[in-house]
Structure formats: C-alpha cells, structure tokens
PDB file of N, H, CA, C and O in Angstrom:
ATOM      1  N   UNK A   1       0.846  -1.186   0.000  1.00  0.00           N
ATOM      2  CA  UNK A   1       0.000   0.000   0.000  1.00  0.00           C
ATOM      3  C   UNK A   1       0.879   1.232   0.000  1.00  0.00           C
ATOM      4  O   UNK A   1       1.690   1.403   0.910  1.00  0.00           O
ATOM      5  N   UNK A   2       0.726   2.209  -1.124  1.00  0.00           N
ATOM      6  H   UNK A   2       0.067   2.070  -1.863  1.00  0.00           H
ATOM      7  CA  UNK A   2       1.320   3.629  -0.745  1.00  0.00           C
ATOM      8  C   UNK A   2       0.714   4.424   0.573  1.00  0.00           C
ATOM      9  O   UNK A   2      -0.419   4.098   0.926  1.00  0.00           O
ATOM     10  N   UNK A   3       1.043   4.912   0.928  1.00  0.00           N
ATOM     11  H   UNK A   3       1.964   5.177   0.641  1.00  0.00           H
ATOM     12  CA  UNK A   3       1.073   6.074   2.065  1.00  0.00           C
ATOM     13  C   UNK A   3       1.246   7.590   1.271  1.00  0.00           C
ATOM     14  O   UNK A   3       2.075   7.900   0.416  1.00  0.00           O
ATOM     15  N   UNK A   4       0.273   8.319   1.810  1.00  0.00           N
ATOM     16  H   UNK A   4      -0.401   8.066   2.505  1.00  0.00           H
ATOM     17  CA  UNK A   4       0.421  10.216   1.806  1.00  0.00           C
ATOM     18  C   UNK A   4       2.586   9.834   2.170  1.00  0.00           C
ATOM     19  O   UNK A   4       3.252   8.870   2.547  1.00  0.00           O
ATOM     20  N   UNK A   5       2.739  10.636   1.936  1.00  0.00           N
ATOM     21  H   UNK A   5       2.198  11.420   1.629  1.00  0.00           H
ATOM     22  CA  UNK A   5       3.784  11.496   3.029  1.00  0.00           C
ATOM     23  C   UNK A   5       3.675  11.959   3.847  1.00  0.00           C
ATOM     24  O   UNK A   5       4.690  11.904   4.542  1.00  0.00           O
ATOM     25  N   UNK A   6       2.512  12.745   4.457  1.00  0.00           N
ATOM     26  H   UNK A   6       1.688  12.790   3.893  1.00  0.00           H
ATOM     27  CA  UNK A   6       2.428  13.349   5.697  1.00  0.00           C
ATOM     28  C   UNK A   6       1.552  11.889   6.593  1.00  0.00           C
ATOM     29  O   UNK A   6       1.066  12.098   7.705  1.00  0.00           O
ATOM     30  N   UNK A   7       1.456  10.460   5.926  1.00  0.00           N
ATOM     31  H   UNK A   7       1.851  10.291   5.023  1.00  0.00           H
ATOM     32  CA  UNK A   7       1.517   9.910   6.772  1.00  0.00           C
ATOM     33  C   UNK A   7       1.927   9.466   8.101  1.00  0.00           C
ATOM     34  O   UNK A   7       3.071   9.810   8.400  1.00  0.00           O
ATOM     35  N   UNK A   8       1.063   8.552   9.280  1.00  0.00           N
ATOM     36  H   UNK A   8       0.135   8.273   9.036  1.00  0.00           H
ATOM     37  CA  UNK A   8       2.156   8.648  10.459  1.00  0.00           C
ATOM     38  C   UNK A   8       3.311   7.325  10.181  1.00  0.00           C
ATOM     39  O   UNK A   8       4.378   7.299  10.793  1.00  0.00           O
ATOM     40  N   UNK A   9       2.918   6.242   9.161  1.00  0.00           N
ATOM     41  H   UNK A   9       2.051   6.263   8.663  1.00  0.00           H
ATOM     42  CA  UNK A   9       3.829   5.278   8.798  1.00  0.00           C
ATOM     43  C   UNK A   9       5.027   5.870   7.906  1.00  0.00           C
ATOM     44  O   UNK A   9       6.169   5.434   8.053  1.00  0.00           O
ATOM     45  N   UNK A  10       4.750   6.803   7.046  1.00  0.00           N
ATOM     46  H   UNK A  10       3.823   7.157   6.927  1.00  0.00           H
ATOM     47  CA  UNK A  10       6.073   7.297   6.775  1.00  0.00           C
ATOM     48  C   UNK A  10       6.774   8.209   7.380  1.00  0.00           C
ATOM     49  O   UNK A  10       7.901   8.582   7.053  1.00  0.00           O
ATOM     50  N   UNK A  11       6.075   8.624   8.349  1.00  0.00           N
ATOM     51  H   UNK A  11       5.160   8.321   8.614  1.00  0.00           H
ATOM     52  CA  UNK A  11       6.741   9.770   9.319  1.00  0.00           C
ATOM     53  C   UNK A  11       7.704   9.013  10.135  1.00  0.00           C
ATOM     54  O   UNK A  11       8.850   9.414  10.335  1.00  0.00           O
ATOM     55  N   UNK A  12       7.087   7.592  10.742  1.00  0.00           N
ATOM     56  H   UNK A  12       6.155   7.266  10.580  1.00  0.00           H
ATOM     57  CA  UNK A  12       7.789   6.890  11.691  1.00  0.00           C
ATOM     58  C   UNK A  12       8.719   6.000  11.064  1.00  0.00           C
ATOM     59  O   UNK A  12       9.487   5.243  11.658  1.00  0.00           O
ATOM     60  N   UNK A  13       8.574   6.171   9.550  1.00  0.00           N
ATOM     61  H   UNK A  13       7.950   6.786   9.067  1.00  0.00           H
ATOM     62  CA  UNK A  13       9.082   4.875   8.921  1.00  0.00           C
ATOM     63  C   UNK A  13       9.039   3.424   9.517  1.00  0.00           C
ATOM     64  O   UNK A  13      10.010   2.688   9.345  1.00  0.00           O
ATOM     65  N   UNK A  14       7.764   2.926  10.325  1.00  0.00           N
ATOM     66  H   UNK A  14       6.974   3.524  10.464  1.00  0.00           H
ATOM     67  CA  UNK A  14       7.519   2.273  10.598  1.00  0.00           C
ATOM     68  C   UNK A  14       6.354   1.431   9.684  1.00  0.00           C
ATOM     69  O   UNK A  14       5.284   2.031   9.587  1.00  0.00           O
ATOM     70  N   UNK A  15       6.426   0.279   9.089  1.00  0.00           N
ATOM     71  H   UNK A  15       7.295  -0.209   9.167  1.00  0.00           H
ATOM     72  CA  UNK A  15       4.812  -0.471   8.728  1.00  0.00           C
ATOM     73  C   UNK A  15       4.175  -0.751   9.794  1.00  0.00           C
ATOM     74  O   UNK A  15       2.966  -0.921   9.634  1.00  0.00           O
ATOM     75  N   UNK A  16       4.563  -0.855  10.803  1.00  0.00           N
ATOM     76  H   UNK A  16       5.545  -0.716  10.934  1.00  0.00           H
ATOM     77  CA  UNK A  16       3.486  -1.142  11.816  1.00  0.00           C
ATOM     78  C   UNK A  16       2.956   0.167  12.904  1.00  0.00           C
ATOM     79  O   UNK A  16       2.507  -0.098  14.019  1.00  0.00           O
ATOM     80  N   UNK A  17       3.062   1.307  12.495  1.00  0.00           N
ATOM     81  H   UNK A  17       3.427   1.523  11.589  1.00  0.00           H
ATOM     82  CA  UNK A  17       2.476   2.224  12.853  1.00  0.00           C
ATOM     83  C   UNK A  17       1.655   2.428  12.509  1.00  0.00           C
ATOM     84  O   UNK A  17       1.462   2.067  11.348  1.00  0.00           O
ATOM     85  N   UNK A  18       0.419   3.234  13.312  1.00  0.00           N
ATOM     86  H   UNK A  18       0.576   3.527  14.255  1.00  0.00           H
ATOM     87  CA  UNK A  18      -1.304   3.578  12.648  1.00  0.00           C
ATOM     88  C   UNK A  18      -1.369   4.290  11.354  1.00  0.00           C
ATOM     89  O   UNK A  18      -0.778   5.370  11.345  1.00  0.00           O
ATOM     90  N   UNK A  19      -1.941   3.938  10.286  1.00  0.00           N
ATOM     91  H   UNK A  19      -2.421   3.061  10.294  1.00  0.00           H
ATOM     92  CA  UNK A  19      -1.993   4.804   9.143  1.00  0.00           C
ATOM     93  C   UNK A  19      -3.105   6.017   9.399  1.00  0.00           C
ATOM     94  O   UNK A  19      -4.306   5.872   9.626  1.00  0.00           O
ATOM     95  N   UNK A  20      -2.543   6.938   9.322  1.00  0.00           N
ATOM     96  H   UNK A  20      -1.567   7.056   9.138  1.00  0.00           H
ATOM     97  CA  UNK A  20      -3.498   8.210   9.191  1.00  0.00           C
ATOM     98  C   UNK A  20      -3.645   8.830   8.062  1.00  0.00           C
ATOM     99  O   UNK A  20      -3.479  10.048   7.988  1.00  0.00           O
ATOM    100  N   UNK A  21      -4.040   7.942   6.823  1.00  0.00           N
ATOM    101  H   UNK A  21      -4.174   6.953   6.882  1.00  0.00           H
ATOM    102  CA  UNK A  21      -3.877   8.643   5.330  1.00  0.00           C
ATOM    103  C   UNK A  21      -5.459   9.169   5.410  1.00  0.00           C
ATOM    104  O   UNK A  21      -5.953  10.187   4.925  1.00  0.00           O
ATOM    105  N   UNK A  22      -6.038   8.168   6.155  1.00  0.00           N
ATOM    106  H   UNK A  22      -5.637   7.341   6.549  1.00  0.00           H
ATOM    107  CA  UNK A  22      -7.400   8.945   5.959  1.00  0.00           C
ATOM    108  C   UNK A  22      -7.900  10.554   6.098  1.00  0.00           C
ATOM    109  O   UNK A  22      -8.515  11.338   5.375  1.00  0.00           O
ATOM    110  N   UNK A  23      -7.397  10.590   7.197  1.00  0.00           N
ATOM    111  H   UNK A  23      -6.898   9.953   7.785  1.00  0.00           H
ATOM    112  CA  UNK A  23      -7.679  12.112   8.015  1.00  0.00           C
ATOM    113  C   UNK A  23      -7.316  13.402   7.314  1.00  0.00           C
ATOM    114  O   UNK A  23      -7.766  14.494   7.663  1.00  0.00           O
ATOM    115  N   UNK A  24      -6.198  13.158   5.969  1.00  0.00           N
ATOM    116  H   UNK A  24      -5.833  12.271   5.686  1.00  0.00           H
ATOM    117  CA  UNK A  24      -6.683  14.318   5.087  1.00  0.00           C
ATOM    118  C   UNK A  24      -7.802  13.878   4.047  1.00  0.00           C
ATOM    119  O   UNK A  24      -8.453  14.672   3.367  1.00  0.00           O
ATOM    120  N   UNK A  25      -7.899  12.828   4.030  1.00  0.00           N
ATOM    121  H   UNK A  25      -7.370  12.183   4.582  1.00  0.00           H
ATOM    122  CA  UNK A  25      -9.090  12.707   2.658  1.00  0.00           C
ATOM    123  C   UNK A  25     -10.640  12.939   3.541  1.00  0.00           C
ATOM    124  O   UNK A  25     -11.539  13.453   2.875  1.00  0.00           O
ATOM    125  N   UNK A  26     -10.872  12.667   4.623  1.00  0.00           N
ATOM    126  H   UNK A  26     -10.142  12.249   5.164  1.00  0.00           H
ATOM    127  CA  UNK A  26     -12.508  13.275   5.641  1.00  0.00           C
ATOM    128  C   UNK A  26     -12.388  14.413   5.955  1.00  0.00           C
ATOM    129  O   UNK A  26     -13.389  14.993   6.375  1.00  0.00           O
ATOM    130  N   UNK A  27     -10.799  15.304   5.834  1.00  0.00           N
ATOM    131  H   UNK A  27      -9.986  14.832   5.492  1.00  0.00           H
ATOM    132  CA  UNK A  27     -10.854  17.085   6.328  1.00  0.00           C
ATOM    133  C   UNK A  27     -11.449  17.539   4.465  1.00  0.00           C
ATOM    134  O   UNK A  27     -12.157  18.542   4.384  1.00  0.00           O
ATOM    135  N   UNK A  28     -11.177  16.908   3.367  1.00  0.00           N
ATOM    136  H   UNK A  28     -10.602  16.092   3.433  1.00  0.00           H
ATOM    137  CA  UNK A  28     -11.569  17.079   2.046  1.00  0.00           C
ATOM    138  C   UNK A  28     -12.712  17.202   1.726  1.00  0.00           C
ATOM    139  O   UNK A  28     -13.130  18.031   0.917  1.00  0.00           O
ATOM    140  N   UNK A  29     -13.434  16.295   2.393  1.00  0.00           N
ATOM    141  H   UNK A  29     -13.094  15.622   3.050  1.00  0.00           H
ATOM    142  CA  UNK A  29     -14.919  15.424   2.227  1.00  0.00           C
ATOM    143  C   UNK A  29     -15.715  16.664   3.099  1.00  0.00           C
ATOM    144  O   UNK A  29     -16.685  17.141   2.510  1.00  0.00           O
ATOM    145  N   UNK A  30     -15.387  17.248   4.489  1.00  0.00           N
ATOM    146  H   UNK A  30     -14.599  16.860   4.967  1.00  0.00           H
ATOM    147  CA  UNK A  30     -16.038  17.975   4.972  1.00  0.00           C
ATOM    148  C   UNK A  30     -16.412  18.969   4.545  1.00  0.00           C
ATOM    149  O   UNK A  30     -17.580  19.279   4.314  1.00  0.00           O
ATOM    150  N   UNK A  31     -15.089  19.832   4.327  1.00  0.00           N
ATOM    151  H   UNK A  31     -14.140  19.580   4.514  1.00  0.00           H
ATOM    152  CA  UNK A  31     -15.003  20.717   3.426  1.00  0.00           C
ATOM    153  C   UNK A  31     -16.014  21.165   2.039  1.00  0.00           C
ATOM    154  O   UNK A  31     -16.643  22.209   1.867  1.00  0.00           O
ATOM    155  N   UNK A  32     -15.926  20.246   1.364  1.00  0.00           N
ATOM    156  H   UNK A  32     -15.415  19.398   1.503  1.00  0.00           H
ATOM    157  CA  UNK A  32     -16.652  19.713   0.243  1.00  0.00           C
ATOM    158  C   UNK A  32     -18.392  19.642   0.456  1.00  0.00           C
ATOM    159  O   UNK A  32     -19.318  19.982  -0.280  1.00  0.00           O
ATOM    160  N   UNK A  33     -18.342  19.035   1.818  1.00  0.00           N
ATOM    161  H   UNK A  33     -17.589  18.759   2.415  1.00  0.00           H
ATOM    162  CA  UNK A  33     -20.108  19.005   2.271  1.00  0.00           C
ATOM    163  C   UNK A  33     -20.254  20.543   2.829  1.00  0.00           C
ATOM    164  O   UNK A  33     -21.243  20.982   2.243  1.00  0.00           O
ATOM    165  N   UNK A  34     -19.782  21.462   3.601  1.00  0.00           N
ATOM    166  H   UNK A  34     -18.978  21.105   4.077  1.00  0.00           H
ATOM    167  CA  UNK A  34     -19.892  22.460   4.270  1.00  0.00           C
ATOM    168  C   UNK A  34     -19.577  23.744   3.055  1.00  0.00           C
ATOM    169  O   UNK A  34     -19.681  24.964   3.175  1.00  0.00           O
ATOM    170  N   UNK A  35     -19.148  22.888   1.846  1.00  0.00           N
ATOM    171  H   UNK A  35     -19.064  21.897   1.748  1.00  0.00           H
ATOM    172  CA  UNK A  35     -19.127  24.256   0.859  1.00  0.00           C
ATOM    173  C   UNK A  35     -20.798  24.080   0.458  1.00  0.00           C
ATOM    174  O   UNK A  35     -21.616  24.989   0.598  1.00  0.00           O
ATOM    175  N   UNK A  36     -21.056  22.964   0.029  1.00  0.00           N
ATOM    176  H   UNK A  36     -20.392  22.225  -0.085  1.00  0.00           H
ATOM    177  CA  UNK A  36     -21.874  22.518  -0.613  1.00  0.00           C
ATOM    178  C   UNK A  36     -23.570  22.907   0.120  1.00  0.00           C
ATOM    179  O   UNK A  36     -24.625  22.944  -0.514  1.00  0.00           O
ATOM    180  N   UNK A  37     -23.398  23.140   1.500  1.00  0.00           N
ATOM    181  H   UNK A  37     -22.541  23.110   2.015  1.00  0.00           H
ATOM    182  CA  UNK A  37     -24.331  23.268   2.349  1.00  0.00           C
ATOM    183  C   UNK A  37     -24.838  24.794   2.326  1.00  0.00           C
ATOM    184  O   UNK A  37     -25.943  25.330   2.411  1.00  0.00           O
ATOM    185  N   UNK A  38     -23.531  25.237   2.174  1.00  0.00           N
ATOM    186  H   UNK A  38     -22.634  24.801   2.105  1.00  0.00           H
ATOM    187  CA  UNK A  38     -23.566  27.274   1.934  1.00  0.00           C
ATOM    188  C   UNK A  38     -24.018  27.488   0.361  1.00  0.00           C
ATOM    189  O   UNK A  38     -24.643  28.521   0.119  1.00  0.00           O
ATOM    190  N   UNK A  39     -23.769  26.663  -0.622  1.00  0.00           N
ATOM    191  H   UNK A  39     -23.262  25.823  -0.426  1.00  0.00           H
ATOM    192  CA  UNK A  39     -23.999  26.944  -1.592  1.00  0.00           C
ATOM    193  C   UNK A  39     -26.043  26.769  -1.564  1.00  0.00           C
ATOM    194  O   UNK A  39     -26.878  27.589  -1.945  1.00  0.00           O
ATOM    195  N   UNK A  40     -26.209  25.629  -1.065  1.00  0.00           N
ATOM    196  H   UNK A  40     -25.531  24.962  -0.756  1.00  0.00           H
ATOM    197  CA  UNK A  40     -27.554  25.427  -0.768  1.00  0.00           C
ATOM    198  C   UNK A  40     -28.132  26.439  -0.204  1.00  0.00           C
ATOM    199  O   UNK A  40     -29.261  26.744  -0.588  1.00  0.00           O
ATOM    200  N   UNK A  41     -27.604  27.057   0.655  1.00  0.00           N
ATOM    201  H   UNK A  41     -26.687  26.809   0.967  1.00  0.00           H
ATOM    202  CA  UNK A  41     -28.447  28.419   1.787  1.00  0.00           C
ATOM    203  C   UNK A  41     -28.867  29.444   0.678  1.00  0.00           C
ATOM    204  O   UNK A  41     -30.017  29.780   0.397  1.00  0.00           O
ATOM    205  N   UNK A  42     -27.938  29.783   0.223  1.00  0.00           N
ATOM    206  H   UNK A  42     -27.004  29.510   0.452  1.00  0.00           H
ATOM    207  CA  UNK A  42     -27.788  30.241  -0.983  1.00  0.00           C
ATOM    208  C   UNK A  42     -29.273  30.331  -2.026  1.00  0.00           C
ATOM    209  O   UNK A  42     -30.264  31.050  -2.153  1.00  0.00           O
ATOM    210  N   UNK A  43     -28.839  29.444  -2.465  1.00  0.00           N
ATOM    211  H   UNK A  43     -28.034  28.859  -2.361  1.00  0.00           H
ATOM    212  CA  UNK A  43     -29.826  28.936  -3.178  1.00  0.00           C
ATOM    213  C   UNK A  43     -31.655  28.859  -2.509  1.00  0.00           C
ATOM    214  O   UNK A  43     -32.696  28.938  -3.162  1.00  0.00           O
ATOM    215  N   UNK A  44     -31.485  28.700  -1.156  1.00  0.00           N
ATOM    216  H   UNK A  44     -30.640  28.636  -0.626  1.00  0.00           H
ATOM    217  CA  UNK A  44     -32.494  28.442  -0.735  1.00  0.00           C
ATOM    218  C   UNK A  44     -33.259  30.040  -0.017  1.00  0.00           C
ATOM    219  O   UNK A  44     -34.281  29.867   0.647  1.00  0.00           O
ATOM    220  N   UNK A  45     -32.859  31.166  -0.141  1.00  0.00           N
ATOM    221  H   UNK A  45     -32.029  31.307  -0.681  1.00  0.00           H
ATOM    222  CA  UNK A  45     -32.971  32.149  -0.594  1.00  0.00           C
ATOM    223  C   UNK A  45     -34.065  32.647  -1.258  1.00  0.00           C
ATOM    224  O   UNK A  45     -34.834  33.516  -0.848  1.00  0.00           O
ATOM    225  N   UNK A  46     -34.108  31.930  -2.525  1.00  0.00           N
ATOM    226  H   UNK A  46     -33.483  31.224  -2.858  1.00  0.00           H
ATOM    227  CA  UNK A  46     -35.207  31.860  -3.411  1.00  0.00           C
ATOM    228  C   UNK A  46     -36.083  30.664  -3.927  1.00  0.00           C
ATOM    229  O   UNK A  46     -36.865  30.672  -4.878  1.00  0.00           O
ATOM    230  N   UNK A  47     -35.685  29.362  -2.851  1.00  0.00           N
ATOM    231  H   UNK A  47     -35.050  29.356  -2.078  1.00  0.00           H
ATOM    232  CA  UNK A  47     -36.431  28.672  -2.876  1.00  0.00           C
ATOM    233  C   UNK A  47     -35.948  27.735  -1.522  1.00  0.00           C
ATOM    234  O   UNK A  47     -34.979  26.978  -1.453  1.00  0.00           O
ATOM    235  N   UNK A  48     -36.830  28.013  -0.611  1.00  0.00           N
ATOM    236  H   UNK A  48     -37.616  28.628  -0.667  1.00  0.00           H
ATOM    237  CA  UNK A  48     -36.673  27.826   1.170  1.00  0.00           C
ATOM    238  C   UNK A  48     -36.819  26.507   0.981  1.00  0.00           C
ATOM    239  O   UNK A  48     -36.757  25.969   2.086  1.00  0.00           O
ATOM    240  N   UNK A  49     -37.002  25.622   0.022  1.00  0.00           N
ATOM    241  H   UNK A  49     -37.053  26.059  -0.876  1.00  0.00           H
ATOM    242  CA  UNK A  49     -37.008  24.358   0.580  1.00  0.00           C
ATOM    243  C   UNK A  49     -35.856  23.993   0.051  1.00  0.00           C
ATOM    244  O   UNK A  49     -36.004  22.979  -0.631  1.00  0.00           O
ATOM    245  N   UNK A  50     -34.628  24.435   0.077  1.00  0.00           N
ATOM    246  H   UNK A  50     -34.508  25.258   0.631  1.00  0.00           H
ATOM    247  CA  UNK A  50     -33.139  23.911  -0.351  1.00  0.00           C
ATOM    248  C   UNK A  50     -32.713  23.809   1.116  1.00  0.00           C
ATOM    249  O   UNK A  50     -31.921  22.918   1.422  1.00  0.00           O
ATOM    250  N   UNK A  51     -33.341  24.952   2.379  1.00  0.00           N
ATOM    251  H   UNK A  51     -33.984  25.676   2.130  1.00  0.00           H
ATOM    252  CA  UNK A  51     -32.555  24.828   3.549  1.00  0.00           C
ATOM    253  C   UNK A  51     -32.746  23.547   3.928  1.00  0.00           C
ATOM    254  O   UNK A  51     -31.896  23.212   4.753  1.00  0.00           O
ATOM    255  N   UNK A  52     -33.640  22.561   3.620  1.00  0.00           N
ATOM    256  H   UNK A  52     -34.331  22.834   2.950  1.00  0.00           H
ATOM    257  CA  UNK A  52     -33.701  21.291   3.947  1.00  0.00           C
ATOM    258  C   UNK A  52     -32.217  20.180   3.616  1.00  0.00           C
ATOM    259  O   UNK A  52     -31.695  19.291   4.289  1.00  0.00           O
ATOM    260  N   UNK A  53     -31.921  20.742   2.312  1.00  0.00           N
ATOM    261  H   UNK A  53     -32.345  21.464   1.765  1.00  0.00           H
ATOM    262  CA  UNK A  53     -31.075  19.719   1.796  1.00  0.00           C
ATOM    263  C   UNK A  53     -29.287  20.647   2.880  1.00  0.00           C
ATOM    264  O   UNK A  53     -28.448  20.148   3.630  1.00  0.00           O
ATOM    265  N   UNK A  54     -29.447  21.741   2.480  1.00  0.00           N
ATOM    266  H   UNK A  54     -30.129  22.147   1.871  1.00  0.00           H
ATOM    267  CA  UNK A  54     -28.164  22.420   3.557  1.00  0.00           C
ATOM    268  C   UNK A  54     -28.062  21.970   4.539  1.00  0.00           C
ATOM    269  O   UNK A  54     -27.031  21.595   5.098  1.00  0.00           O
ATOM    270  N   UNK A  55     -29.378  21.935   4.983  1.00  0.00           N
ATOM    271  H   UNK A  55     -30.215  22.239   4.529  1.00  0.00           H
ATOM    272  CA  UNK A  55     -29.453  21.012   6.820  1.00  0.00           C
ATOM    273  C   UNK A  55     -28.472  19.839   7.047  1.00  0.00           C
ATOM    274  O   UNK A  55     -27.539  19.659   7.830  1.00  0.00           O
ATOM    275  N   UNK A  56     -29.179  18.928   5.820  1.00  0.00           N
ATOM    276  H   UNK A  56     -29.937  19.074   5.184  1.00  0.00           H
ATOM    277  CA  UNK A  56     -28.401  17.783   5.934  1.00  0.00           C
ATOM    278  C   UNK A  56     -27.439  17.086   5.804  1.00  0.00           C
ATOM    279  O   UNK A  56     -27.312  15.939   6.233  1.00  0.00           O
ATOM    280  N   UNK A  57     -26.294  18.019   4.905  1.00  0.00           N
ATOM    281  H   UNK A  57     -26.398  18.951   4.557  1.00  0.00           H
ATOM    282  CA  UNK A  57     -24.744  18.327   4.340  1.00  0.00           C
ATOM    283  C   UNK A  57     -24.386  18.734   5.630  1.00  0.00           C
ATOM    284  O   UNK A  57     -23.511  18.008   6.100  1.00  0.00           O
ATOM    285  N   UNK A  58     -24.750  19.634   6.368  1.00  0.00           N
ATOM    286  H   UNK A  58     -25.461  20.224   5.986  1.00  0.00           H
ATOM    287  CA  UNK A  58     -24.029  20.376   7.653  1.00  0.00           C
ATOM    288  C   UNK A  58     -23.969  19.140   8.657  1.00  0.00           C
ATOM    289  O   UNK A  58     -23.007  18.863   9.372  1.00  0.00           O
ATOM    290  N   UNK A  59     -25.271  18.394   8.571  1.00  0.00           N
ATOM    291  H   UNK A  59     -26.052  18.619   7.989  1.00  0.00           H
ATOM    292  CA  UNK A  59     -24.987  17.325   9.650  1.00  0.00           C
ATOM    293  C   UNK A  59     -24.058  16.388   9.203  1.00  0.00           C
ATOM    294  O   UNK A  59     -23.286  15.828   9.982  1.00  0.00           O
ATOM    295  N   UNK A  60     -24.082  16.127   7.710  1.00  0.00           N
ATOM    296  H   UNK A  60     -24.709  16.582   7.078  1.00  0.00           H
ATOM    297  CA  UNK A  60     -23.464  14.834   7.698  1.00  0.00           C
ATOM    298  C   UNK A  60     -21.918  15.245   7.882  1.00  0.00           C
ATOM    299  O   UNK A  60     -21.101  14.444   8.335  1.00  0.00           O
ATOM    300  N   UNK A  61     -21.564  16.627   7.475  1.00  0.00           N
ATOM    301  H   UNK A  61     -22.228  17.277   7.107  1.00  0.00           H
ATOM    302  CA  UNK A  61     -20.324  17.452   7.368  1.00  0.00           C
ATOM    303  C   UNK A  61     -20.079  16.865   9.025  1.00  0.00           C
ATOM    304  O   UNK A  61     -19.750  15.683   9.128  1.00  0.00           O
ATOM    305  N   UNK A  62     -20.222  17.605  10.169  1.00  0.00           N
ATOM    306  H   UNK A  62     -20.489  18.565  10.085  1.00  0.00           H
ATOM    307  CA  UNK A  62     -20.372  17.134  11.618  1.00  0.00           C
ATOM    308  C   UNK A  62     -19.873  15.518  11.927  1.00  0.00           C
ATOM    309  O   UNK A  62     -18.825  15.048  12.370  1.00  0.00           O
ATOM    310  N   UNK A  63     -21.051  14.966  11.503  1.00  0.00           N
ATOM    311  H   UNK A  63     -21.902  15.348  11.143  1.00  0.00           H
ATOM    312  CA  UNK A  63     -20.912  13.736  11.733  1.00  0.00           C
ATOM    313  C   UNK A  63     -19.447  12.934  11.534  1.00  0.00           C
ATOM    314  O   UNK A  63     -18.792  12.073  12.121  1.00  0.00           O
ATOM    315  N   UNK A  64     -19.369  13.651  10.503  1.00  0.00           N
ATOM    316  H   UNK A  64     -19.901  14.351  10.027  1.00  0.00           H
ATOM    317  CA  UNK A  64     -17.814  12.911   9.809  1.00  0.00           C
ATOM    318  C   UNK A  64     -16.925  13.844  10.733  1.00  0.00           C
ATOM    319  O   UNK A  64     -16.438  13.154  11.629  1.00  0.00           O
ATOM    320  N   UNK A  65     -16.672  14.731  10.796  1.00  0.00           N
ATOM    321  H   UNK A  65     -17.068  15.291  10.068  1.00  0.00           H
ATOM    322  CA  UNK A  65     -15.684  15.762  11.451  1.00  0.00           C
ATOM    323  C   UNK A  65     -15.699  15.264  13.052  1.00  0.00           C
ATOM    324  O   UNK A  65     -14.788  15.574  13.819  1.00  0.00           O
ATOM    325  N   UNK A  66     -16.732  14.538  13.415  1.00  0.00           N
ATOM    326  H   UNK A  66     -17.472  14.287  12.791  1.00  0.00           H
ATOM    327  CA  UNK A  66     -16.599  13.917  14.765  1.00  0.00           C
ATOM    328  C   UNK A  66     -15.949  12.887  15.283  1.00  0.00           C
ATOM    329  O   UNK A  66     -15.532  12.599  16.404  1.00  0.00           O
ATOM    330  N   UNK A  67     -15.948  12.189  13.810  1.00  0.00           N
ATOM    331  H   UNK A  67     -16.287  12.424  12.899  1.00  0.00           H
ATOM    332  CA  UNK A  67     -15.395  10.829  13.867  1.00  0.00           C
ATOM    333  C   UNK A  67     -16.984   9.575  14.169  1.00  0.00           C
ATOM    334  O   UNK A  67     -16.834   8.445  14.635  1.00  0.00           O
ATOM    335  N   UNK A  68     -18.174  10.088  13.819  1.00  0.00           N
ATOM    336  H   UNK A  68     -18.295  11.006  13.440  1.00  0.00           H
ATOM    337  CA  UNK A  68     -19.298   9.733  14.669  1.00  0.00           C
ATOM    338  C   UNK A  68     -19.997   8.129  13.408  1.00  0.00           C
ATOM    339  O   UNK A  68     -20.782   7.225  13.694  1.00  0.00           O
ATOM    340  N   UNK A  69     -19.425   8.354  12.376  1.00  0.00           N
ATOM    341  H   UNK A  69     -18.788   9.088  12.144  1.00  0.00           H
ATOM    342  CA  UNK A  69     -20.004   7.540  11.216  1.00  0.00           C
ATOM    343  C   UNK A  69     -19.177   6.025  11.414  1.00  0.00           C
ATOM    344  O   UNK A  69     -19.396   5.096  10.637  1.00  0.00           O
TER     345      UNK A  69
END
C-alpha cells in the first residue's frame, strides 16, 4: 500500500504504525459538504425548501468531522 507522506507510517518509517492517510481525505470530504451546504443556503434564498437539503450536508459534514459515522 502507498502512504500520503504526511503519513504517520512514513513519518515513523515504521509499517506497523497507525496509518493516518485517511484524516486528510474526511478534512476534504467535509469541506466539500460544508461548501456545498452554503452553496444550498444560498440557493435556498429563493427557494426555502433547499434549507432542507443544507441542513443535511451540515450534519453529515459534523458527523464525519466527529469521527461519529
């Protein structure tokens, strides 16, 4: 398996250290939902039933940023 570089297995140059490649690809994903949620507000502006779908990007944004999924 490759590793990021700012992995903690290539940091430690260890294989048996915890891989943390994930934790930039879910700070990506959040990001991505919490743009996506503002873009909705946005939008929902001129049609109030988008704040529904924003609602639910912000939570799932959360959810993941908690570690909760």
């Amino acid at each position: 398996m490759k590793h990021h570089p700012n992995c903690a297995v290539v940091r430690a140059g260890d294989l048996k250290a915890w891989c943390d490649c994930a934790i930039g690809e879910r700070h990506r994903v959040v990001e991505r939902l919490r743009y996506g949620a503002k873009e909705f507000r946005r939008m929902a502006e001129d049609y109030p039933k988008w704040e529904l779908v924003a609602e639910i990007l912000e939570e799932e944004a959360d959810v993941i940023e908690r570690n909760e999924h």
